[in-house]
Every structure is written in C-alpha cells, then in structure tokens.
N, CA, C and O of each residue as an XYZ file, in Angstrom:
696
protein
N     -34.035     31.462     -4.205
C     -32.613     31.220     -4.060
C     -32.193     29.970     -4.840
O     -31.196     29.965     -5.564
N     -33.168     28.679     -4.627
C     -32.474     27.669     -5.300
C     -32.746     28.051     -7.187
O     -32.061     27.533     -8.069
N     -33.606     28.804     -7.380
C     -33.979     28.974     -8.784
C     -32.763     29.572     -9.261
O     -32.111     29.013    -10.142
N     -32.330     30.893     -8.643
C     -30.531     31.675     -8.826
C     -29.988     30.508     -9.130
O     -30.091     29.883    -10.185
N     -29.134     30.109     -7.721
C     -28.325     28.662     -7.561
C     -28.632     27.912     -9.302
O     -27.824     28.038    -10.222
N     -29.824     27.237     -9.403
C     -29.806     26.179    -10.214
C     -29.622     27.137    -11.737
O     -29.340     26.358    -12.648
N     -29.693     28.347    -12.145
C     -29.678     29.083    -13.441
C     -27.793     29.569    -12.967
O     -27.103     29.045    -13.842
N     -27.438     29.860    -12.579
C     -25.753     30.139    -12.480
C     -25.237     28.993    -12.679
O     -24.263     28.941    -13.431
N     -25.662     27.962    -12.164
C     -24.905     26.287    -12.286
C     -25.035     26.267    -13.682
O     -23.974     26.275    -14.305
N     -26.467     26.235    -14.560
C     -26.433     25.707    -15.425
C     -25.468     26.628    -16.574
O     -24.716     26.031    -17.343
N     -25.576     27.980    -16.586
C     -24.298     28.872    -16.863
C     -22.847     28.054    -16.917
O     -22.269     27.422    -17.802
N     -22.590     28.332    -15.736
C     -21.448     27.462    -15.341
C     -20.759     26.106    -16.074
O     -19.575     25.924    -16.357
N     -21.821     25.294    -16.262
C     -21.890     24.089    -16.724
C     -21.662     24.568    -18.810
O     -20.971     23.939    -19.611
N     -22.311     25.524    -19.030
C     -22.811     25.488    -20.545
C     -20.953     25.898    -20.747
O     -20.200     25.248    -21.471
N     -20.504     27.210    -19.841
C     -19.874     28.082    -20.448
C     -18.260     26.313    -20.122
O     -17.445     26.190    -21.037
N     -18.180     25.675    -19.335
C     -17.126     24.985    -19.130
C     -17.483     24.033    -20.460
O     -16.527     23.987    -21.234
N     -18.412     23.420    -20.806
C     -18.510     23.036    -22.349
C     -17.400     23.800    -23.719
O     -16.434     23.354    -24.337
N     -18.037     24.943    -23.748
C     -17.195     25.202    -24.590
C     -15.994     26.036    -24.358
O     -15.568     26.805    -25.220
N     -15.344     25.855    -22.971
C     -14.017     26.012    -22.689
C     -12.882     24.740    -22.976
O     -13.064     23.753    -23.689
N     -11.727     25.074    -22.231
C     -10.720     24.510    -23.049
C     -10.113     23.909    -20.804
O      -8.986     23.844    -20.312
N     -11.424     23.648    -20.193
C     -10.875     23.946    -18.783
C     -11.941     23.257    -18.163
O     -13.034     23.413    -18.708
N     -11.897     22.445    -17.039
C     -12.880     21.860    -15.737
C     -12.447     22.279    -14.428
O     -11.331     22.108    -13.938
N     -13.457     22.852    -13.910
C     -13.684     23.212    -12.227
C     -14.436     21.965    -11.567
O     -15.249     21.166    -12.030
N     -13.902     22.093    -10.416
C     -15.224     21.692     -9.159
C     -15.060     21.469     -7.962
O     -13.944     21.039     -7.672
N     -15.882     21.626     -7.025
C     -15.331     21.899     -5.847
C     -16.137     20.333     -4.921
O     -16.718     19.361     -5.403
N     -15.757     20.771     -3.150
C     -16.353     19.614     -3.010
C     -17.147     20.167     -1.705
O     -17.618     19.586     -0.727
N     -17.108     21.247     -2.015
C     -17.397     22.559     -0.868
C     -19.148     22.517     -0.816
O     -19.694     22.352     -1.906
N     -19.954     22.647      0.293
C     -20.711     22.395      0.406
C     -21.736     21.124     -0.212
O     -22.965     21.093     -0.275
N     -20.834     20.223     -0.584
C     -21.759     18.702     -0.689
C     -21.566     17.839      0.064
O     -20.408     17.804      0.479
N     -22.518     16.762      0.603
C     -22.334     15.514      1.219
C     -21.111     15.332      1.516
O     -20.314     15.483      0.590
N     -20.449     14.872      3.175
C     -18.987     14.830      3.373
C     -19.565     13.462      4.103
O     -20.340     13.306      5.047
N     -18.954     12.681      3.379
C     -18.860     11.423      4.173
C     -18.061     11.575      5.628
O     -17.429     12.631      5.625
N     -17.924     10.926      6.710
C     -17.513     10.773      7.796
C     -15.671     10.702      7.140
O     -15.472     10.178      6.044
N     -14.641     11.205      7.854
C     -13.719     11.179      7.228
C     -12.271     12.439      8.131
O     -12.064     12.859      9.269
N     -11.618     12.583      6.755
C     -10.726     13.728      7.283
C     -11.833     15.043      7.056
O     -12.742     15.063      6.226
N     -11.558     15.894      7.829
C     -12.398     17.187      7.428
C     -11.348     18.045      6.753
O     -10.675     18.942      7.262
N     -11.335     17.493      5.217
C     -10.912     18.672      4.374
C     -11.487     17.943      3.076
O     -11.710     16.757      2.835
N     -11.686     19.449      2.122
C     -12.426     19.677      1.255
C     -11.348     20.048     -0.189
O     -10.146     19.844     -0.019
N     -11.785     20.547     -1.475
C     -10.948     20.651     -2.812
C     -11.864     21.349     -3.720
O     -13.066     21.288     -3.977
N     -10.683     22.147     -4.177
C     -11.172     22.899     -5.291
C     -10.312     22.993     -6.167
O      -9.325     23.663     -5.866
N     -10.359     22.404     -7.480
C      -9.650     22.287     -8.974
C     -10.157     23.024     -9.770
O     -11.354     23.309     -9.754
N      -9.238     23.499    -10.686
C      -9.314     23.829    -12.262
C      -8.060     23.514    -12.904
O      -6.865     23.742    -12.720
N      -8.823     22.876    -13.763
C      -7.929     22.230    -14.943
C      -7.569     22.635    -16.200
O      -8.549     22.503    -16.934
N      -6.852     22.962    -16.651
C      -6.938     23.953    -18.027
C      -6.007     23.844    -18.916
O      -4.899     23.693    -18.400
N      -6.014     23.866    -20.533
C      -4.761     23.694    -21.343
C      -3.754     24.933    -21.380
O      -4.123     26.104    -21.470
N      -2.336     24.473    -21.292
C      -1.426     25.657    -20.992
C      -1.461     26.163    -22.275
O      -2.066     27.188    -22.588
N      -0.800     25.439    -23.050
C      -0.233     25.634    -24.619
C      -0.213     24.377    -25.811
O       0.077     23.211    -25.545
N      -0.417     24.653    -26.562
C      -0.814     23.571    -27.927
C       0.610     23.081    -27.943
O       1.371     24.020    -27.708
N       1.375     21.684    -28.180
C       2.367     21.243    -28.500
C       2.233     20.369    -29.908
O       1.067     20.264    -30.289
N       3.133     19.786    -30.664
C       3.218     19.643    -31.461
C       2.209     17.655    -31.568
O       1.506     17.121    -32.426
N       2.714     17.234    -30.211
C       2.158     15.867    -30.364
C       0.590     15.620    -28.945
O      -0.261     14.766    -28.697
N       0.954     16.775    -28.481
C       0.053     16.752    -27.296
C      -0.454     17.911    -26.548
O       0.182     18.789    -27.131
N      -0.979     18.376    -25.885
C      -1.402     19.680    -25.133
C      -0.852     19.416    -23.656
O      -0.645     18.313    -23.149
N      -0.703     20.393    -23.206
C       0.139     20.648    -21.493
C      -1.097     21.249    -20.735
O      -1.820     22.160    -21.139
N      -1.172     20.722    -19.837
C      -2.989     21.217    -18.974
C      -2.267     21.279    -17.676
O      -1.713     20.330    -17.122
N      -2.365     22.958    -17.102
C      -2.166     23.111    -15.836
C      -3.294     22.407    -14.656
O      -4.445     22.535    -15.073
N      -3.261     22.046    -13.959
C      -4.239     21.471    -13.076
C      -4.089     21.902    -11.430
O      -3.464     21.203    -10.632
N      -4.505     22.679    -11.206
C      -4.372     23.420     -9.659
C      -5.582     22.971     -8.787
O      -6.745     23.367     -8.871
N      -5.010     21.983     -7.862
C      -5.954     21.609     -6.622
C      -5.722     22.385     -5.350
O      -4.579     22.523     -4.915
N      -6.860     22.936     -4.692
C      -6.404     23.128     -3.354
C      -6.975     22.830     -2.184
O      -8.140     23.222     -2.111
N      -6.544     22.250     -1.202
C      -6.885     21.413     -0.556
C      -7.331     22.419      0.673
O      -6.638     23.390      0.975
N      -8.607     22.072      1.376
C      -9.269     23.151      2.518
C      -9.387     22.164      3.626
O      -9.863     21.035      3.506
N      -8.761     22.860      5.062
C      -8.963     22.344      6.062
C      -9.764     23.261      7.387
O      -9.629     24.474      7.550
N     -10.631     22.320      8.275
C     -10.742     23.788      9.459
C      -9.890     23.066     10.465
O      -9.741     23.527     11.597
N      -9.244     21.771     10.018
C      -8.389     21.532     11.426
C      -6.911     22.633     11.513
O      -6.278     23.011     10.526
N      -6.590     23.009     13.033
C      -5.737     24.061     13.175
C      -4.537     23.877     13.563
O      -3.959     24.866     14.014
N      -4.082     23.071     13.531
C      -3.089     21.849     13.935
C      -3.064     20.402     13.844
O      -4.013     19.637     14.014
N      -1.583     20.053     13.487
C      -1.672     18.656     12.801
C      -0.653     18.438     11.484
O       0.066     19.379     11.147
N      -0.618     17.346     10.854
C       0.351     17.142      9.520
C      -1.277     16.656      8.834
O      -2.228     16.003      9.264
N      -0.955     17.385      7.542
C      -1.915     16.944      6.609
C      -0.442     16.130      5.401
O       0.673     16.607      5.189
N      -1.063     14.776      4.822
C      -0.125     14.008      4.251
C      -0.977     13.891      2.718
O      -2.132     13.468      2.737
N      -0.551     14.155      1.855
C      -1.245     13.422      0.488
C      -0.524     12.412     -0.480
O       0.655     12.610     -0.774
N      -1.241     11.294     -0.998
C      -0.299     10.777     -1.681
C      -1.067     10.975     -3.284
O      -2.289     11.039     -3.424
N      -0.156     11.047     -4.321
C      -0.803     11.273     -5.507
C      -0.923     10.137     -6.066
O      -0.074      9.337     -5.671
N      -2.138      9.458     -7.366
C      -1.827      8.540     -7.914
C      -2.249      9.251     -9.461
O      -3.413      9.445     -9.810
N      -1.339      9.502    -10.079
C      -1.626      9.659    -11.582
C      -2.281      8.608    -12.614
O      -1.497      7.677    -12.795
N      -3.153      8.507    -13.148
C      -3.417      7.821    -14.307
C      -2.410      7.633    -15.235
O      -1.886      8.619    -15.753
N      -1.831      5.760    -15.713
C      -0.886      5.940    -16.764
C      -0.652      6.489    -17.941
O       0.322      6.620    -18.683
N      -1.633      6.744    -17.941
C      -1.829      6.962    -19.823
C      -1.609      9.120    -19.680
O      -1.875      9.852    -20.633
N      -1.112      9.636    -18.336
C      -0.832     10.823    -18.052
C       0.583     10.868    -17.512
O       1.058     10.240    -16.566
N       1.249     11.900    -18.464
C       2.301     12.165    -17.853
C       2.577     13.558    -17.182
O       2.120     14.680    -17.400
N       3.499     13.066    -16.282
C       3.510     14.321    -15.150
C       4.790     15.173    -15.752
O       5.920     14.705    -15.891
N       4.533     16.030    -15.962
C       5.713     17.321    -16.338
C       6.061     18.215    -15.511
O       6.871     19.088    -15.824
N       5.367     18.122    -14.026
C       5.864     19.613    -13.305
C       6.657     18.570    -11.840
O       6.032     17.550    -11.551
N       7.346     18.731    -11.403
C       8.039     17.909    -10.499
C       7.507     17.874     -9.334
O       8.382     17.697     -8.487
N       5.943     18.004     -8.669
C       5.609     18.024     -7.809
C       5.443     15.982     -7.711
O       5.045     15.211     -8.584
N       6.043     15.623     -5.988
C       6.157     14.361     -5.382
C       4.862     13.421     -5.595
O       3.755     13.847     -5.922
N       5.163     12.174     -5.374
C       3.749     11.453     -4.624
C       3.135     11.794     -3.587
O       1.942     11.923     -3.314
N       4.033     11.921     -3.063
C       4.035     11.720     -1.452
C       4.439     13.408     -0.842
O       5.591     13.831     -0.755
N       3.010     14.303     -0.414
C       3.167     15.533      0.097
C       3.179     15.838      1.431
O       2.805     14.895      2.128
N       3.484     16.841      2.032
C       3.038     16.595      3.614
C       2.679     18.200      3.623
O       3.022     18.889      2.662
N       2.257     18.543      4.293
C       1.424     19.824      4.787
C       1.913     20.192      6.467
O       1.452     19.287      7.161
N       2.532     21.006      7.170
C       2.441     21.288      8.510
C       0.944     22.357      8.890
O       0.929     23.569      8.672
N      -0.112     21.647      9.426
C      -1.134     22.940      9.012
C      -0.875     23.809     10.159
O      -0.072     23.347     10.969
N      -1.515     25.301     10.495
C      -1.121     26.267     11.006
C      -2.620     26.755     11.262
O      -3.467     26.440     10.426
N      -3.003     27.540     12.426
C      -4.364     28.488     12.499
C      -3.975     29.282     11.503
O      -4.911     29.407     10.714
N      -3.395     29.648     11.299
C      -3.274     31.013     10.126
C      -3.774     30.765      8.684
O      -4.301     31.685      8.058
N      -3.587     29.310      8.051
C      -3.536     29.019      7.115
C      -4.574     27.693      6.627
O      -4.529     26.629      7.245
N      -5.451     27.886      5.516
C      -6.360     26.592      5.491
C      -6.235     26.362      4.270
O      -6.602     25.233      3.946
N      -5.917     26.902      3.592
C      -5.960     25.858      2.189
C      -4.225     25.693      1.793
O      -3.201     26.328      2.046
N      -4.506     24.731      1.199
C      -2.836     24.369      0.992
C      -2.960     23.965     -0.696
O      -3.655     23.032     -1.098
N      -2.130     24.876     -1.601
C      -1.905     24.359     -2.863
C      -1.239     23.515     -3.658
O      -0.050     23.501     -3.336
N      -1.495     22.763     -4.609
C      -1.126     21.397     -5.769
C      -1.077     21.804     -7.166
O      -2.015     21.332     -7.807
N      -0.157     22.641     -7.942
C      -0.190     22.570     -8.874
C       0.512     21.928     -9.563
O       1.718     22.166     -9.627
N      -0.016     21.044    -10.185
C       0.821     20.504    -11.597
C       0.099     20.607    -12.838
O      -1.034     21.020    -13.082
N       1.116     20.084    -13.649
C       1.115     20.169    -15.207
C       1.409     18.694    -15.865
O       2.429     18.062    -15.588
N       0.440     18.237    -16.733
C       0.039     16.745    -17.163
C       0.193     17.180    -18.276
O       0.316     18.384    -18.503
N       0.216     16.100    -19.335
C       0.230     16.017    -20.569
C      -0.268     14.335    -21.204
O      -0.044     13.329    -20.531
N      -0.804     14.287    -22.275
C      -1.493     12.798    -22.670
C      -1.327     13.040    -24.456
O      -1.521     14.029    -25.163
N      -0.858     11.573    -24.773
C      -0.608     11.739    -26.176
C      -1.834     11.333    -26.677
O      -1.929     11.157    -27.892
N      -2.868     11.139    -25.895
C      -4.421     10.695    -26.696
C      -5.415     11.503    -25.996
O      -5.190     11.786    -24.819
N      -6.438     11.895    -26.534
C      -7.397     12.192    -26.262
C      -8.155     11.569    -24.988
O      -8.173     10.370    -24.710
N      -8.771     12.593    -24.270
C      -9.677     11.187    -23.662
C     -10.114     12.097    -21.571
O      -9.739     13.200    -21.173
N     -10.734     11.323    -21.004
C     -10.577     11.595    -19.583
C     -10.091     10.843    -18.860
O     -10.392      9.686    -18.564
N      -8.877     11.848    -18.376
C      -7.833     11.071    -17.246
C      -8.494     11.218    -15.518
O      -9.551     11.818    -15.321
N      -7.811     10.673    -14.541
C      -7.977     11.304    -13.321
C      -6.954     11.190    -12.514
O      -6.448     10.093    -12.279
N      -6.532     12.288    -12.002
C      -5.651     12.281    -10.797
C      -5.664     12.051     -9.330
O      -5.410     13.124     -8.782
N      -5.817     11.282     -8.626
C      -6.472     10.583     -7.454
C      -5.888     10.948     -6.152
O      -4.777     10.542     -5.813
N      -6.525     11.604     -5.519
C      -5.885     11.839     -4.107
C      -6.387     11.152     -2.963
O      -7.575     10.955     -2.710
N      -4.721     10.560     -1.828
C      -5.893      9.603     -0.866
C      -4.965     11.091      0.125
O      -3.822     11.475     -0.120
N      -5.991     11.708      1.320
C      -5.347     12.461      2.022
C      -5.594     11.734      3.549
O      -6.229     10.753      3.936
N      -4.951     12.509      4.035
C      -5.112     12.365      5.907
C      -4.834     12.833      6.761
O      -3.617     12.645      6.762
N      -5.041     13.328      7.534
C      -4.762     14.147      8.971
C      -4.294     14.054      9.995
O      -5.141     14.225     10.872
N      -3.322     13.860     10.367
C      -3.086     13.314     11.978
C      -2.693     14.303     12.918
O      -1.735     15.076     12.919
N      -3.887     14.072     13.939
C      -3.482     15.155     15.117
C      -2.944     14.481     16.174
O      -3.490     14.811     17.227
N      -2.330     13.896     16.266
C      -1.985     13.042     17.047
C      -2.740     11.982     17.949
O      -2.101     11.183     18.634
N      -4.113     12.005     17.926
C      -4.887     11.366     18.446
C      -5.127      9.934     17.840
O      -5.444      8.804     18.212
N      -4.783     10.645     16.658
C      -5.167      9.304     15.572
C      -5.967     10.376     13.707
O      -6.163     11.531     13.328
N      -6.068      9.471     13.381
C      -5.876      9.824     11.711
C      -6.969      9.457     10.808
O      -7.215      8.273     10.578
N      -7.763     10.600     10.188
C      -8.797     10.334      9.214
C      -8.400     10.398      7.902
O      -7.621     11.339      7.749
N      -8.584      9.871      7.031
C      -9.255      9.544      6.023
C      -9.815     10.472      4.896
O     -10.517     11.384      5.332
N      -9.664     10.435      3.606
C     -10.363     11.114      2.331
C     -10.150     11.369      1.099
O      -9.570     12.416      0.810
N     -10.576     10.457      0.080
C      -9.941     10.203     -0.921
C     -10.727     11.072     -2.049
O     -11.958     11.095     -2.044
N      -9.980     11.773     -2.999
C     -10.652     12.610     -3.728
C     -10.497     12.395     -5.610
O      -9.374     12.718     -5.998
N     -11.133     12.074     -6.362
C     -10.483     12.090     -7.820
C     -10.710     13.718     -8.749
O     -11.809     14.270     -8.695
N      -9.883     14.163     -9.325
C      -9.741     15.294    -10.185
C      -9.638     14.544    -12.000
O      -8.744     13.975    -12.626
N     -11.161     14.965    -12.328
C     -10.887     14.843    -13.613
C      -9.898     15.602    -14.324
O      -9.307     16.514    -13.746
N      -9.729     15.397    -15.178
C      -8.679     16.094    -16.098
C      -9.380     15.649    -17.619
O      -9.638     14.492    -17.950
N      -9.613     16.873    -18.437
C     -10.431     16.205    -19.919
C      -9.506     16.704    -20.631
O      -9.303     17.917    -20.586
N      -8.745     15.865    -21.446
C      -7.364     15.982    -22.249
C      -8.376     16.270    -24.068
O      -8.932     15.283    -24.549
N      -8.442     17.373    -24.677
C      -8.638     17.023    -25.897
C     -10.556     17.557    -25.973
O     -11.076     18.090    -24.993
N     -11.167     17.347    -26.976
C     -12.080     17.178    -27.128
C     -12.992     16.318    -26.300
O     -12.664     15.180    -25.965
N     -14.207     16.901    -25.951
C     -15.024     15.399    -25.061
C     -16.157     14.729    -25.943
O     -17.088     15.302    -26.511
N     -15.820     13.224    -25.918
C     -16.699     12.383    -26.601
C     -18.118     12.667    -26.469
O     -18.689     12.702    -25.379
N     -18.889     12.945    -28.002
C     -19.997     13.277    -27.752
C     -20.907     11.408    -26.887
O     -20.647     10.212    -27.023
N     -22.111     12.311    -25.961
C     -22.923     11.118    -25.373
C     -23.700      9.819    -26.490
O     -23.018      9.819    -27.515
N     -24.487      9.099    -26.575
C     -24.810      7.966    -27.533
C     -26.576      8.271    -27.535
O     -27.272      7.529    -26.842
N     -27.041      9.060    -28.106
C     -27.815      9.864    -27.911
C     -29.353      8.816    -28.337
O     -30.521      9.180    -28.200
N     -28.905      7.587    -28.822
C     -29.525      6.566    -29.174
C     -30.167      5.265    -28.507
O     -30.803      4.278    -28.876
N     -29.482      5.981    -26.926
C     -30.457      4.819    -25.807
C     -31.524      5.739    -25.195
O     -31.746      6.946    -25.285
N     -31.913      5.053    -24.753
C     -33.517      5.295    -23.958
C     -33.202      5.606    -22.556
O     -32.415      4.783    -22.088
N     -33.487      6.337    -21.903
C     -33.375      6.617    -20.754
C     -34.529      6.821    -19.887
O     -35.347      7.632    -20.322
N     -34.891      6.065    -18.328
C     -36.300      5.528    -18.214
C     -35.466      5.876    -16.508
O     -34.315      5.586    -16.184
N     -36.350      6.455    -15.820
C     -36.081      6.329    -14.254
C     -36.991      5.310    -13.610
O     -38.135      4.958    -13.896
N     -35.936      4.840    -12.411
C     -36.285      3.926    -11.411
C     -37.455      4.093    -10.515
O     -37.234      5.233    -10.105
N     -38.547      3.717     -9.941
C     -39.224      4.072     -8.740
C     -38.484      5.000     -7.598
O     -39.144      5.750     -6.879
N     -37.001      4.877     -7.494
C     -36.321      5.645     -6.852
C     -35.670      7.129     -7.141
O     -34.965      7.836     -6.422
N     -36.330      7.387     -8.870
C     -35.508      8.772     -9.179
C     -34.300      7.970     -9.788
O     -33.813      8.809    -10.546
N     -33.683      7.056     -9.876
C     -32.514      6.442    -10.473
C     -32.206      6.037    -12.059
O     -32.454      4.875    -12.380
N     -31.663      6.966    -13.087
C     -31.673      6.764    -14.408
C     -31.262      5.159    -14.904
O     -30.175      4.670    -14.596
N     -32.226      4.464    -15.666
C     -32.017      2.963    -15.947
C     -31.455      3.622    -17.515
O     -31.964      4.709    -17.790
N     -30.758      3.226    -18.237
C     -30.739      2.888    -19.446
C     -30.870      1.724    -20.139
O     -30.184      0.788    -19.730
N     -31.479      1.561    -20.955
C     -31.679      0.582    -21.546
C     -31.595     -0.002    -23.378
O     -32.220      0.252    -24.408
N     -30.752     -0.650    -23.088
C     -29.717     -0.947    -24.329
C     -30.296     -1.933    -25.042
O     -31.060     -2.640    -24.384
N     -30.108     -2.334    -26.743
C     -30.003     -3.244    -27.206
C     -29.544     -4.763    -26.740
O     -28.419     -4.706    -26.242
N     -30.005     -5.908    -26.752
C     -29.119     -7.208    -26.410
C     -29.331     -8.404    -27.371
O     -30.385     -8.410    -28.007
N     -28.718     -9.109    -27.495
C     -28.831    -10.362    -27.799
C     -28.263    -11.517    -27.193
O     -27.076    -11.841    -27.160
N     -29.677    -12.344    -26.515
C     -29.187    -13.311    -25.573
C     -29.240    -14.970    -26.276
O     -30.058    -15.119    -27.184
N     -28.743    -15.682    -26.040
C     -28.543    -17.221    -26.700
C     -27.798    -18.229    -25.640
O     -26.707    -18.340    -25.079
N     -29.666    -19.205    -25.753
C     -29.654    -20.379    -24.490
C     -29.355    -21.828    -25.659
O     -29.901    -22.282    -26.664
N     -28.205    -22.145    -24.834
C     -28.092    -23.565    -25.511
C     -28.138    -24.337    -24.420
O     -27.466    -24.290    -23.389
N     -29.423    -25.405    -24.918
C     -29.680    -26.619    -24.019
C     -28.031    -27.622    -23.725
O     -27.172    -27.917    -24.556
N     -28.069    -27.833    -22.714
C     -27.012    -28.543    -21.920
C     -27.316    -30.109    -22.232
O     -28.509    -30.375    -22.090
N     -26.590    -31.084    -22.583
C     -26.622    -32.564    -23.487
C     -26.183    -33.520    -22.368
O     -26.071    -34.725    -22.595
C-alpha cells in the first residue's frame, strides 16, 4: 500500500511540474491541536494577459464540527493582486448537512515568482474558540530552477544540512 501511495504521489508531483497549476491538501497529515478543520486548493492560470496571467485559486475549507460560526480572515501577499471581490473577513454559518465551505478567487502578479495567500480560521461554538492558520501557495509564472551546486549532507536526525560556500574575516580588536 505505501509502495502505491508513494508511486501515485510521485506521479502527482512529476505531472504538477509540468502543469500550469498547484494542489494540496491538508487531509490526512499531522493536525496540530487547534480548530478541527482541514483545506484543499488548486491553483491554476485562467488566461494569458498582456502584462500578467490571472490564476484561479479555489480553497475549500473541511469541517466535522456540526454547529457553530466558522470565521476566516484573508491575508494576501503584496506583490498579489486580488481581482475577484471575495472579503477579508468571511464568516461561514456551519450546518450538519454541510462540511466543506468554498473560497474562490482570482489573483494576478506583474512578476514572476511564489506568492502565498494566508488563512488564519476559527470556530466558535460557543464554548469558546479554536484556532488554525493555513498558507496556499500560489506559483505565478515559471518556477525557479533549484542551485544544483550545493552539497546536501543529512543530520544524525534524518535532517537535510546544506552546506554552502563562506568567507569569514577576524579582525583583531586594538
């Protein structure tokens, strides 16, 4: 099973390379202590413009609480502009009937590069209110190839060290 799992990921991974689009979810990984809701994005270019590209970006936000206000506030990256008129500031009435709640907008960037769109969310059931902050890449343009020219050496812990060129210079103190 994990051999499947790890050969579909890497699929996954090759075929979003040479797309024009980023997924990812947050669905079955590590949940810190928090609000219990989860996200799933795709990000994608709408249409070629003359000075910039338009990238739809659809988040949707998963809850199992069944009652309550779910609240989000957005924080855009400056160097991204927002083109679809969705607020900062969202609110959600959640319902048993209903668990995911949708975010689409549409960004645009006059440079190349990776932006992120930052979500802080929260829950209040009236008891009191959790917590959960989420970032959505967004890759505007081409992605910078890696620097294929450092060394890469793991830690006693499994932890990738890289290790770079330096030049250090001690001047005695008078």
């Amino acid at each position: 099973m994990k051999l499947k799992t790890l050969a579909i990921t890497q699929l996954l991974i090759l075929v979003g390379l040479h797309s024009d689009s980023m997924t990812g979810t947050t669905i079955g990984h590590y949940l810190k202590p928090g609000a219990p809701i989860n996200m799933k994005y795709i990000s994608k270019s709408h249409e070629d413009n003359d000075s910039s590209k338009i990238y739809d970006v659809n988040i949707t936000l998963i809850t199992t609480v069944r009652q309550g206000t779910m609240k989000v506030k957005l924080n855009i990256d400056n160097k991204l502009t927002q083109i679809s008129s969705v607020g900062k500031d969202l609110t959600f009435d959640i319902n048993p009937q209903k668990k995911r709640y949708p975010i689409n907008l549409q960004v645009s960037a006059k440079s190349d590069g990776l932006y992120y769109i930052r979500l802080l969310t929260k829950i209040d059931k009236g008891i009191g209110s959790k917590l959960r902050a989420f970032a959505v890449p967004v890759q505007i343009g081409k992605r910078k190839k890696v620097n294929t020219n450092s060394v890469m050496m793991k830690s006693h812990s499994g932890e990738n060290i890289s290790i770079s060129k330096a030049v250090e210079t001690i001047k005695v103190a008078e």
